[in-house]
C-alpha positions in Angstrom: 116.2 128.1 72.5 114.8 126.7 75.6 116.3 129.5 77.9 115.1 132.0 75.7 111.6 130.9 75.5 111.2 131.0 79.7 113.0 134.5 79.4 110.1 135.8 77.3 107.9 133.9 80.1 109.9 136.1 82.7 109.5 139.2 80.9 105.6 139.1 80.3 105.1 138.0 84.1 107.4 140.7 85.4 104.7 143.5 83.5 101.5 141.8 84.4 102.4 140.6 87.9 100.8 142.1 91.1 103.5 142.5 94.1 102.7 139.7 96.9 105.0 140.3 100.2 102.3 138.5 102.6 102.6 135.0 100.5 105.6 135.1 99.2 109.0 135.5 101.1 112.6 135.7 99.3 115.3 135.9 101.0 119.2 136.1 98.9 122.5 136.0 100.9 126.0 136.2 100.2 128.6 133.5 100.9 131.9 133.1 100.3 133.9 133.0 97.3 131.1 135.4 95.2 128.5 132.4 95.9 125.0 133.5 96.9 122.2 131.7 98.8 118.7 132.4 97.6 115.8 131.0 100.1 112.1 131.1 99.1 108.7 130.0 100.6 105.3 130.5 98.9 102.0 130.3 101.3 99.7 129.7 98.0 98.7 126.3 98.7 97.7 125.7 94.4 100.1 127.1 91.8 101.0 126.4 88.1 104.5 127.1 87.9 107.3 129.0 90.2 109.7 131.4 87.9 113.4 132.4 89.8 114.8 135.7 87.9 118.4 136.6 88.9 119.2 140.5 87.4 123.5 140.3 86.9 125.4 142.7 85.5 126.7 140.2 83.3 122.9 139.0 82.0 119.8 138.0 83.2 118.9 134.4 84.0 115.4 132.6 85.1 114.9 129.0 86.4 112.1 127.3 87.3 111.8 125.9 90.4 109.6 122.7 90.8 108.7 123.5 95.1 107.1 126.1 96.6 109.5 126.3 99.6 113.8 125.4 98.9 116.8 127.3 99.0 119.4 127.3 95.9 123.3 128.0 95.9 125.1 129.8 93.2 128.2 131.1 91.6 129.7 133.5 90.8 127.8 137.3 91.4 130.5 139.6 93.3 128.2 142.6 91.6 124.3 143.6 92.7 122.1 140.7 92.7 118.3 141.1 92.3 116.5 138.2 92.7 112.7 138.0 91.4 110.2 135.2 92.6 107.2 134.7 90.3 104.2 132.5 91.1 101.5 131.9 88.2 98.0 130.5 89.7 95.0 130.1 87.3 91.9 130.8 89.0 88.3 129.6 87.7 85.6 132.4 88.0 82.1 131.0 88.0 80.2 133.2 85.2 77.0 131.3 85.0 74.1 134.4 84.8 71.3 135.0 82.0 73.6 135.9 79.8 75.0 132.4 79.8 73.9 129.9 77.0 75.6 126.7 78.5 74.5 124.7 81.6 77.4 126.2 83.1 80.1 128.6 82.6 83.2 129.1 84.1 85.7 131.7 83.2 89.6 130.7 83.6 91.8 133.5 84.5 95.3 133.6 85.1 97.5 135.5 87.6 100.8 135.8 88.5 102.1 137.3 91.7 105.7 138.4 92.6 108.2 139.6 95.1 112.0 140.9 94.8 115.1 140.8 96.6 118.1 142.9 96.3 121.9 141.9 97.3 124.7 144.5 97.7 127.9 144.2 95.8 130.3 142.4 97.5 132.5 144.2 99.6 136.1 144.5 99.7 138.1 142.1 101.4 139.7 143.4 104.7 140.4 141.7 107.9 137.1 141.4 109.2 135.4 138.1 108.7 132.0 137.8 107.8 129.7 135.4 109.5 126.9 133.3 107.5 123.4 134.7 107.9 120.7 131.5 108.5 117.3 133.0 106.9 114.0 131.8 108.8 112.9 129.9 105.7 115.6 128.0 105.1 114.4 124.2 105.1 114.7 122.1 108.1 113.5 118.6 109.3 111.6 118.7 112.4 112.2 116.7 115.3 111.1 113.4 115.6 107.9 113.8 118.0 108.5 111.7 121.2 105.0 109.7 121.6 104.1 108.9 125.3 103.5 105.8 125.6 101.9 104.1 128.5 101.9 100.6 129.9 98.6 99.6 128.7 99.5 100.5 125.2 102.9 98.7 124.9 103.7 96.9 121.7 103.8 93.3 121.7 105.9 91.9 119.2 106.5 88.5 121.0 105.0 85.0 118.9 103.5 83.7 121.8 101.0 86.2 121.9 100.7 88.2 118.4 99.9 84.4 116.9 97.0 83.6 119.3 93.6 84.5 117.0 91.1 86.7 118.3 87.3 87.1 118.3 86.8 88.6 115.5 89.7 86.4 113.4 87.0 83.4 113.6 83.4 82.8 112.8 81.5 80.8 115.0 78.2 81.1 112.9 79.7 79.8 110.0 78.2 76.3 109.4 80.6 75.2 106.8 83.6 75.6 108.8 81.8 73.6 111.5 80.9 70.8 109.3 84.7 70.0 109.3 85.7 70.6 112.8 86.8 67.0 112.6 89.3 67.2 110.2 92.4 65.5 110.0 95.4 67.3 109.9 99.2 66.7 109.7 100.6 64.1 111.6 103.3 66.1 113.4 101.1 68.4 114.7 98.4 66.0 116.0 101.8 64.7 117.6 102.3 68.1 119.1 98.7 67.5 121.1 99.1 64.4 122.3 102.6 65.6 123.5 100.5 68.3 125.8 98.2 65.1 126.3 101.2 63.1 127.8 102.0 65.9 130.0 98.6 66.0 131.7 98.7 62.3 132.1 102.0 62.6 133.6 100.6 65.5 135.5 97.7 62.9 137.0 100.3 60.2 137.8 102.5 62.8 140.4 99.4 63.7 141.7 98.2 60.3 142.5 101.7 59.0 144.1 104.3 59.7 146.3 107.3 60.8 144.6 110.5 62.6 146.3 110.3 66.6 145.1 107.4 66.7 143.9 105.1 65.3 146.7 107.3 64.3 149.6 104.3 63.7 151.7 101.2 62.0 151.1 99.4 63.2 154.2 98.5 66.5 152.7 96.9 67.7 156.0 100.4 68.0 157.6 101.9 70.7 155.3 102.2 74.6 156.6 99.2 76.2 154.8 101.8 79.4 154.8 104.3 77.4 153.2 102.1 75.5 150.5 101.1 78.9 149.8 104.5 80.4 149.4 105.0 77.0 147.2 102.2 77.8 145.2 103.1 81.4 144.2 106.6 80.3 143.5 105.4 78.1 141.0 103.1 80.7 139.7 106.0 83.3 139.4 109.0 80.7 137.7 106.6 78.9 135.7 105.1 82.9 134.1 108.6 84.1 133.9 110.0 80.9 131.8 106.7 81.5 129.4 106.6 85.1 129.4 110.5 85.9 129.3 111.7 83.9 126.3 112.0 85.7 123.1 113.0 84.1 119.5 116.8 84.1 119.9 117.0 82.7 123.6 117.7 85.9 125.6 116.4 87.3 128.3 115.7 90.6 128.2 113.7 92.8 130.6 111.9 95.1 128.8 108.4 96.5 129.0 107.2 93.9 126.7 108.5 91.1 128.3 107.1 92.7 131.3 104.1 92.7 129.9 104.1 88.9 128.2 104.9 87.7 132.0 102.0 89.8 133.1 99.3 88.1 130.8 101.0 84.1 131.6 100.5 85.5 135.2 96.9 85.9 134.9 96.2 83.3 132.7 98.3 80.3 135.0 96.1 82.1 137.6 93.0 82.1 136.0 93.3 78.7 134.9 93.8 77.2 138.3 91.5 79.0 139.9 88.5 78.0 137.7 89.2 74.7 138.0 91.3 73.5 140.8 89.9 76.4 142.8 86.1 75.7 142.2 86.3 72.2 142.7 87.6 72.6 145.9 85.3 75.1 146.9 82.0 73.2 146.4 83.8 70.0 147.9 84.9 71.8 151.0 81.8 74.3 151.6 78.9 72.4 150.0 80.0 68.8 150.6 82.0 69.2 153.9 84.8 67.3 152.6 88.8 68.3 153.4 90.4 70.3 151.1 94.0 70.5 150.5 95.7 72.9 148.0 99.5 71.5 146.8 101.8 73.0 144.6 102.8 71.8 141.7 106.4 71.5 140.8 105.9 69.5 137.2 104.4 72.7 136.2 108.1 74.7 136.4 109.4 71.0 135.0 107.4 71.1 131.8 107.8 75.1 131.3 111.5 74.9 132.1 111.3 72.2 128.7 109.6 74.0 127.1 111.4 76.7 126.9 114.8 74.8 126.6 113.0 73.7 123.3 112.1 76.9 122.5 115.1 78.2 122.8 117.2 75.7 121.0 114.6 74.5 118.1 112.5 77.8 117.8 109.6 75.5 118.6 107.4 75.6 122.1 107.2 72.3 123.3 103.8 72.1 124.9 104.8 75.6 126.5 101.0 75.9 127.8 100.6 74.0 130.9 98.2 75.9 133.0 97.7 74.6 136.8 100.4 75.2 139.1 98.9 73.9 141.4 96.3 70.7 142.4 93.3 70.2 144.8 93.7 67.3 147.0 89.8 66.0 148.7 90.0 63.7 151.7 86.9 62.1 151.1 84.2 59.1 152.2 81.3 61.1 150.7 79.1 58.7 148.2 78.4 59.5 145.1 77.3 62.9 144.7 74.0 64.1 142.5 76.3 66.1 139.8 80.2 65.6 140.3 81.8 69.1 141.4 84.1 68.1 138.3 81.2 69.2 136.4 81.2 72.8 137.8 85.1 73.0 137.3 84.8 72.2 134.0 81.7 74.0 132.5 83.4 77.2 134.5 86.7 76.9 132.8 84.9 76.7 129.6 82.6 79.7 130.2 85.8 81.9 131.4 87.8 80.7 128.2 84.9 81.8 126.2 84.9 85.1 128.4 88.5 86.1 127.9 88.1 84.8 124.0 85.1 87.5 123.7 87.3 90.4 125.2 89.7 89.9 122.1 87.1 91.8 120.3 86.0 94.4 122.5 87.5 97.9 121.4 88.8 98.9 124.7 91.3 95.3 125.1 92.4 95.4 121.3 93.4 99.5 122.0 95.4 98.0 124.8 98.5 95.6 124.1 98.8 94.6 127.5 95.2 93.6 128.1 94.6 91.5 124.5 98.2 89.9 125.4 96.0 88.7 128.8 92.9 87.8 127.6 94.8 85.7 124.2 96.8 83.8 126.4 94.3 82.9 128.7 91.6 81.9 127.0 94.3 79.5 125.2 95.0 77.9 128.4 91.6 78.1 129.3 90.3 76.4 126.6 93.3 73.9 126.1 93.1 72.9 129.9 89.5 72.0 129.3 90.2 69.2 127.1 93.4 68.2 128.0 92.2 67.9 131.6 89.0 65.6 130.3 90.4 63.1 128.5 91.3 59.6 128.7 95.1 59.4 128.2 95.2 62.9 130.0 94.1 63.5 133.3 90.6 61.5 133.2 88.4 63.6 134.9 85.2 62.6 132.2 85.6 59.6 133.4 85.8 60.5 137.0 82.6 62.8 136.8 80.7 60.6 135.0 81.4 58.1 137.9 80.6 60.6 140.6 77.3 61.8 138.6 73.7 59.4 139.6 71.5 58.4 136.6 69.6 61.2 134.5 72.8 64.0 135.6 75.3 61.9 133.6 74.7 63.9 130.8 76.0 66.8 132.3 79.7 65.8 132.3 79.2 64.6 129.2 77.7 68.3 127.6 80.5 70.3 129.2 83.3 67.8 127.6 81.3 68.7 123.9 81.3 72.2 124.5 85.1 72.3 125.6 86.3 69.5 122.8 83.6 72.2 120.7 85.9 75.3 121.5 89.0 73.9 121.1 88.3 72.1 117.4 86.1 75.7 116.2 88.8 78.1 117.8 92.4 76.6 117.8 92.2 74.1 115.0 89.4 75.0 112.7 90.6 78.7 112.0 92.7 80.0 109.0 94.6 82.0 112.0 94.4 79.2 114.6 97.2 78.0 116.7 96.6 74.6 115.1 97.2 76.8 111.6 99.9 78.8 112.6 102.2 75.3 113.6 101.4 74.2 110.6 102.8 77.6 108.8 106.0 76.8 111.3 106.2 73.5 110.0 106.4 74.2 106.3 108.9 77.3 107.3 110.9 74.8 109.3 111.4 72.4 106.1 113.5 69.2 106.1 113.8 69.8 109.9 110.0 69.5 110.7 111.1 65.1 110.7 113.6 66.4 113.3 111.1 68.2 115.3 108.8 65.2 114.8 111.5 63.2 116.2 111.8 65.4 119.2 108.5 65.0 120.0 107.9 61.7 120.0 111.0 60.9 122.1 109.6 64.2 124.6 106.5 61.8 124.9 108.3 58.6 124.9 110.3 59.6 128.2 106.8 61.2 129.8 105.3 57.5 129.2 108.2 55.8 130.4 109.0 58.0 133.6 104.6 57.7 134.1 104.1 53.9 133.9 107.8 53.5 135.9 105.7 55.4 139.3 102.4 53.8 139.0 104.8 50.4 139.0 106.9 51.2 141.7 103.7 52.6 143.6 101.9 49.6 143.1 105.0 47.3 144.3 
């Protein structure tokens, strides 16, 4: 009943249809064993329905066809194939004049359009073998489009850097997140802290004493400037390449994103000296005419190369941010100065850790994986380095600049410790995308083993402390 109810469809659209060559294409082609290949593409962007007609000497059949582009395959026709493609379209013709009662009137009227192909009987078999015929309309998938991609733009897929929060991922105006920028958190990550903490204590205690590799001279005035320098940039290079090169699943593969990760701990281990180390040393040595000495430091390659042991074999970075690779040494009988140049290295760290922080949200960085990969990671040891590098139990310089400030300018230590201990609670703890937020996502991911990771840390610190307080004795004796 069906069939012959979209014959009598057929039939009526065959005498009312208008011939359409420019918009419709057909195309019918014989294969083998009496199969034939019918191809069709319609350019009317809007239709209502598509009609196929095949004219048979044994009968006449029509399907519809649901696309207006395909090819079909079909057996058996070894007679005269016509093939008839029928496109209805219903058209609305605006009618609105004088003569129009209604607020509008619109007239509907329906077309159909049509074009016709016509097959040969097939021939009779001799020796000659025919060749299949590929119409121009047949179907195809395109080639994938190669996208150039430059450096600047390379995709960063690497945890280190895609979980570092940027400027516009936190609020800084919003009062009620400040009002509990002191809040307590999980113990194991407050453990993870005081791990980094214990490294910058340790970090103070090399600096102080004479220890074989790591300072194998105390008179810091007899080392090769060349050489220190060649010291320093090894550091700088080993201690980027164990941060930068370390992907989940401990391999090392170099690739344009690791390339890139390196890149950013580059800058940022850079950066981070610099504006601290570097500064102080600058006003000591041309404001105060005190001797300045620039030393490498080793424990910098020491706590990466941990670090990344632990990252590779717990999934878990071990205080894998420790930013100065290398340490200002003054050789000083200057009295106490007005404002301690510890001041100036601090409130500059701070202000260039803001800086880089800012560039996460300006359009031209976030196009760029390369560049919000540099300013993420550094602002992150910017702002960590601040703190970590102020307090008590890390390497004391508060204290210190408090000591080398007179009277009144004793509160200017003191302001640039708020705003540092400021941005590190509002930035990387306070935030719903916040490092301090994201270890504590890893945590809960890690399950039972987060006790073992607890464990791990506390006997990380435990060996810091113990190999710390075993110098200063020996140094003392």
């Amino acid at each position: 009943m069906k069939l012959k109810i979209i014959f009598s469809i057929s039939c009526l659209l065959l005498i009312f249809s208008t011939v359409d060559e420019d918009n419709i294409s057909i195309e019918v082609d014989r294969l083998e064993d009496e199969s034939i290949e019918v191809s069709w593409l319609i350019q009317y962007e809007d239709y209502d329905q598509i009609f196929l007609e095949l004219q048979h000497i044994d009968g006449n059949y029509t399907f519809q066809v649901p696309s207006k582009s395909g090819e079909l395959q079909l057996c058996c026709y070894p007679g005269e194939v016509k093939v008839i493609l029928t496109v209805q379209i219903t058209r609305t013709i605006d009618e609105t004049d004088e003569n129009c009662n209604a607020v509008e009137c619109i007239e509907f009227v329906r077309e159909t359009f049509q074009n016709t192909a016509l097959l040969a009987a097939k021939v009779i078999e001799t020796t000659t073998t025919s060749s299949t015929t590929t119409s121009t309309t047949t179907t195809t998938i395109p080639p994938p489009i190669v996208e150039s991609t430059s450096f600047l733009d390379i995709e960063i897929t690497n945890e280190l850097v895609t979980s570092i929060p940027l400027f516009d991922d936190i609020d800084l105006t919003d009062q009620e997140k400040n009002s509990i920028a002191f809040i307590i958190t999980t113990a194991i990550v407050i453990l993870f802290y005081l791990v980094l903490l214990a490294q910058e204590w340790f970090n103070k205690i090399l600096s102080e004493n004479k220890v074989k590799f790591f300072f194998n001279e105390r008179d810091v005035s007899g080392t090769s400037k060349v050489f220190n320098f060649i010291k320093i940039l090894f550091a700088l290079f080993l201690t980027a390449f164990l941060i930068g090169y370390v992907e989940e699943g401990a391999s090392l593969v170099l690739d344009l994103e690791n390339l890139a990760v390196f890149i950013a701990a580059f800058v940022g281990l850079l950066s981070v000296t610099f504006f601290y180390e570097g500064i102080e040393g600058i006003i000591e040595s041309q404001f105060l005419n005190q001797t300045v000495k620039f030393k490498w430091a080793p424990q910098a390659i020491l706590f990466a190369l941990v670090s990344t042991l632990a990252f590779i074999y717990f999934a878990m970075p071990i205080g894998f941010i420790f930013g100065f690779i290398a340490t200002s040494y003054i050789l000083s009988e200057r009295p106490v100065s007005r404002l301690s140049p510890k001041f100036y290295s601090s409130i500059s760290l701070s202000a260039v850790g803001f800086g880089f922080f800012y560039l996460t949200s300006v359009p031209y960085i976030l196009d760029s994986s390369l560049l919000t990969a540099i300013a993420a990671i550094s602002y992150l040891m910017c702002i960590e380095g601040v703190l970590l590098k102020a307090l008590p139990g890390g390497g004391n310089e508060l204290v210190e600049s408090l000591k080398d400030s007179k009277g009144f300018y004793k509160i200017f230590p003191m302001l640039s410790f708020l705003l540092g201990l400021w941005l590190f609670i509002r930035i990387l703890i306070v935030s719903p995308d916040s490092e301090f937020s994201n270890l504590q996502q890893d945590l809960l991911s890690m399950g039972s083993f987060s006790l073992t990771f607890a464990l791990m840390l506390i006997g990380y610190m435990v060996v810091i402390l113990f190999a710390g307080f075993f110098i200063k004795v020996k140094n003392n004796n």
